[in-house]
N, C-alpha and C positions, 0 to 999 in steps of 0.2 A: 516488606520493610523498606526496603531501597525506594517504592514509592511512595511512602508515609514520608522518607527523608526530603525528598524530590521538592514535595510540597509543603511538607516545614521551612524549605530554604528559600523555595519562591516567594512564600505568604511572608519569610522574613526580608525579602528583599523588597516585597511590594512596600513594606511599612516604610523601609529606610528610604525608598524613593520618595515617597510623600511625605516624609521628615524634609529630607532636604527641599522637597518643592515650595513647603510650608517657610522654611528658612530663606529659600531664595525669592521668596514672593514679599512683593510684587517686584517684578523684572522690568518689568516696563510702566508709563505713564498707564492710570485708571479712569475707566468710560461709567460716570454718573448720568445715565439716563430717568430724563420723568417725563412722564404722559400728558403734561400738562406746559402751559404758557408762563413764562418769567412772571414775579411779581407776587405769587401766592404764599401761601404757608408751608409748602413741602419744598415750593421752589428753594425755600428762604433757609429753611433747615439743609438741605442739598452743598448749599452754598459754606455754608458755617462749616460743616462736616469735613468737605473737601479744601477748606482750608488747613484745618487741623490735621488731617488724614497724609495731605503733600508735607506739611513740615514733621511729621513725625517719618514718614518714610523717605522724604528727597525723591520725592515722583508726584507730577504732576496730577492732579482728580481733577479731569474735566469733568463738566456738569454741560448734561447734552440733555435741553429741550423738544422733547420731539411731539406735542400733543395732537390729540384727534382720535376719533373714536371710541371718548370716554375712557379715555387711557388706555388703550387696546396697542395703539400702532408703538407704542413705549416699550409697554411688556411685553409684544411678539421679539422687539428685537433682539433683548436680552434671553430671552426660550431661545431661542436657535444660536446664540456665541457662542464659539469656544466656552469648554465648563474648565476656566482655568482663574477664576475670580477678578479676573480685570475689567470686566464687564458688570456694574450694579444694576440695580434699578430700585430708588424709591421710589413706594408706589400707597394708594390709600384704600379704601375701604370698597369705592366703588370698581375700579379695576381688577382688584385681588380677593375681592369677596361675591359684590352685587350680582357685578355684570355676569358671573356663571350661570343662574338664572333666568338671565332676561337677553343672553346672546349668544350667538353660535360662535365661539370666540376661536380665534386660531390657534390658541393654544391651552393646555390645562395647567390650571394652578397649581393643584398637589404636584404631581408628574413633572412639570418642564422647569422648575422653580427652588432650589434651595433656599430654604426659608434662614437669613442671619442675624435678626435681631427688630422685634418691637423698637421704634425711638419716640413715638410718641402721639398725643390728643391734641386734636385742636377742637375747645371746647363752643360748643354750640348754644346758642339762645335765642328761647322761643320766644319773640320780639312782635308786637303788634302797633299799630297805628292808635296812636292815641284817642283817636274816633271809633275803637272799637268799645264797648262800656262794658269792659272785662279787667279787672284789679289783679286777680290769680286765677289761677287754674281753672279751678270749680267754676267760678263766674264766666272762666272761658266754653268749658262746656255747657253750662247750662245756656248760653247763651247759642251755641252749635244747635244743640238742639231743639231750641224755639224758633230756630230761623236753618232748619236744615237746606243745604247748598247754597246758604249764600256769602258764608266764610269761606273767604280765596286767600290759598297760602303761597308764595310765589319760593320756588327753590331756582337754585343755579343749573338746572338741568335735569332730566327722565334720570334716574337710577342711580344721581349722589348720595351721601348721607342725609343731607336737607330735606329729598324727595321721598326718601327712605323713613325717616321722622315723619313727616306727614302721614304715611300710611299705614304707620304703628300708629301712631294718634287715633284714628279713623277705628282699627280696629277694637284698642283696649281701651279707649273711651264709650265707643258705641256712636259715633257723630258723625253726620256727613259735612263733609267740610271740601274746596274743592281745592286741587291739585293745579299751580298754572307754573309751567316751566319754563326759563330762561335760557337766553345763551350766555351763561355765566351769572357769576354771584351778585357784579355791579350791576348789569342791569336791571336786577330783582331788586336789591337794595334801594335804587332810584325809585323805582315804583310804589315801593312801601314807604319811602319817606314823604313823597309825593300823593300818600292816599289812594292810589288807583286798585292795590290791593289790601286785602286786611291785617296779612303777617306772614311773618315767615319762621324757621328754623335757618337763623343762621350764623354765619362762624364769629365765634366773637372780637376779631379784629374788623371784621368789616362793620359790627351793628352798636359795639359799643359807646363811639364816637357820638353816634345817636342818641344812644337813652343818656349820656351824660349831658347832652344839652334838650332833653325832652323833647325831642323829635320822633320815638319810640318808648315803647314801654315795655319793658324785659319781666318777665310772667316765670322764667324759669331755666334753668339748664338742662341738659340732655343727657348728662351722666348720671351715673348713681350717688355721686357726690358732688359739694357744694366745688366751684373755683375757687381758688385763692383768689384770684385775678376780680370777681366781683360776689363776696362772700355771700353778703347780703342779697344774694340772688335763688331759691330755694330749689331742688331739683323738681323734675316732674312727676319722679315717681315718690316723693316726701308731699308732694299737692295733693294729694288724691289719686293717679293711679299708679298703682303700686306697680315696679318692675318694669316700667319706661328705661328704656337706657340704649340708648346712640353713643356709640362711639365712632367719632369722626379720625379715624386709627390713621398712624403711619408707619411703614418699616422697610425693612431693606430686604433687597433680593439677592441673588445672583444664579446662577444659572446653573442646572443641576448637572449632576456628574460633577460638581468641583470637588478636590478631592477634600474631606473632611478636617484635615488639619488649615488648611487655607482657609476653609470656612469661618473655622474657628479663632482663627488671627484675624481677620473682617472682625467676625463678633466683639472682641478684646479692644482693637481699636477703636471702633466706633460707641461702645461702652465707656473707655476710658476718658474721650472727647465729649459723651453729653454728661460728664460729671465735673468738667473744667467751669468756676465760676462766673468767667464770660459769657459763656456758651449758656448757660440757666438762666444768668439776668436777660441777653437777650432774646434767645425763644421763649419765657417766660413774659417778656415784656408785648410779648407779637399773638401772647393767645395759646402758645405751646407749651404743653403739659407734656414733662422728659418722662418715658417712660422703655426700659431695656428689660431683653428677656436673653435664654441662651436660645441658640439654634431651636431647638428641640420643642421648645416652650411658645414660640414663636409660630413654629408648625402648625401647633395643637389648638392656637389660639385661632390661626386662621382658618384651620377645616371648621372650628366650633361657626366661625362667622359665616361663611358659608352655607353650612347648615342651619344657620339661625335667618337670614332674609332668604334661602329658598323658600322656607313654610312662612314670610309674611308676603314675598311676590306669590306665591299660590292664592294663599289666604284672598289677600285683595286682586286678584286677578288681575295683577299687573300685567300687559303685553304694552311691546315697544313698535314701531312702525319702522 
């Protein structure tokens, strides 16, 4: 009995420590790491975040660029911090999902990573060159497959979302179509405005500009639903194949072992900031689609994504060099 007491009083002490830790956090300025170069869509959400995030707490949220490696050298840094939630990392689909597939990475997703919250899509469109003689979808394939391999689809890099759509393309179409990758999204962009390739899958702040002055012709989105953002755009799996869907995801990290009530104040805060109207006109305005989950929800969604491009990197025997 004395040791059933022992460990009643412990397990009640353990809670009230991480009551209070939860209450005194954050104690110090917060490190907002991403994988990626100033100027994009997660950068841009990072920023907005960490605005709201210091005036509600009176502590500073750096936002720390660290890219390379297909977002790898980002998220090792936050796996190995202190698991005391001062350390984030927004991170996207390719880092926290793809790349387990196609890298020996330094660290594991499930395991090194407290999952705290979905923030959201940046929606994607499958954009072609106006010299391609494809209206929708249909005309896109049939046209794939009358002229197998000589549709070249340019993405931002081996094993983004962009590159990622290509290869579901390829598969639940039936069409060879070829795969040519970029050092980033502008330079593919330039080349598909330019003709040199025939389309892409891309984010729709960078392609939209485009089809609004007919320089591109937008055939579809990559979600399972229509954008707000350009309604009149249909998806890809409403064209004809049914159950296409990209999501070009974003969400936050922090580093595991943090203690579950800290988690859950991250989650709270940064839920309460993408529901502030500022915050929705402008990631709204830039292509972001707010989207929050709890810890838990967030988890689940990620192992699903994982397990959903291992069996399409198999399927199409993706290998990286």
């Amino acid at each position: 009995m004395k040791h059933i007491a022992r460990l009643v009083l412990l397990g009640s002490l353990l809670s009230t420590c991480a009551l209070a830790t939860a209450q005194d956090f954050p104690a110090r300025p917060l490190r907002m790491i991403l994988g990626f170069a100033p100027g994009g869509s997660t950068d841009l959400v990072a920023r907005v975040l960490a605005q709201k995030m210091a005036a509600t707490w009176n502590q500073q949220v750096v936002v720390d660029n660290r890219p390379g490696a297909n977002g790898m050298i980002g998220a090792d840094l936050v796996a190995k911090a202190t698991p005391d939630g001062h350390t984030l990392l927004l991170s996207s689909i390719g880092p926290m999902a793809i790349n387990a597939s196609l890298y020996k990475m330094p660290y594991d997703i499930v395991k090194d990573f407290a999952p705290v919250t979905y923030t959201g899509n940046v929606t994607n469109l499958l954009v072609v060159h106006p010299s391609v003689a494809a209206a929708n979808i249909k005309e896109l394939v049939a046209l794939a497959k009358a002229q197998p391999g000589k549709l070249t689809f340019g993405s931002s890099g081996s094993g983004g979302a962009p590159h990622m759509a290509v290869e579901l393309f390829k598969i639940l179409a039936k069409v060879n179509v070829v795969h040519v990758p970029y050092k980033g999204g502008g330079p593919a962009m330039a080349d598909l405005v330019g003709g040199q390739i025939s389309g892409s899958f891309a984010s729709m702040p960078s392609s939209i500009p485009f089809v609004r002055t007919g320089k591109l012709r937008a055939l579809a989105v990559t979600a399972l639903k229509r954008s707000p953002a350009a309604p009149e755009v249909p998806t890809v799996s409403e064209s004809g194949i049914p159950g296409f869907s990209v999501l070009d995801w974003q969400g936050m990290f922090t580093t595991a072992k943090t203690p579950a009530p800290v988690v859950n104040k991250l989650n709270a805060e940064i839920r309460r900031a993408l529901t502030l109207p500022d915050v929705i006109e402008k990631l709204g305005t830039a292509g972001v689609e707010i989207q929050t989950t709890s810890p838990e929800e967030w988890g689940r969604f990620v192992q699903s994504e994982i397990e959903k491009w291992a069996k399409v990197v198999k399927t199409a025997g993706i290998k990286l060099e």
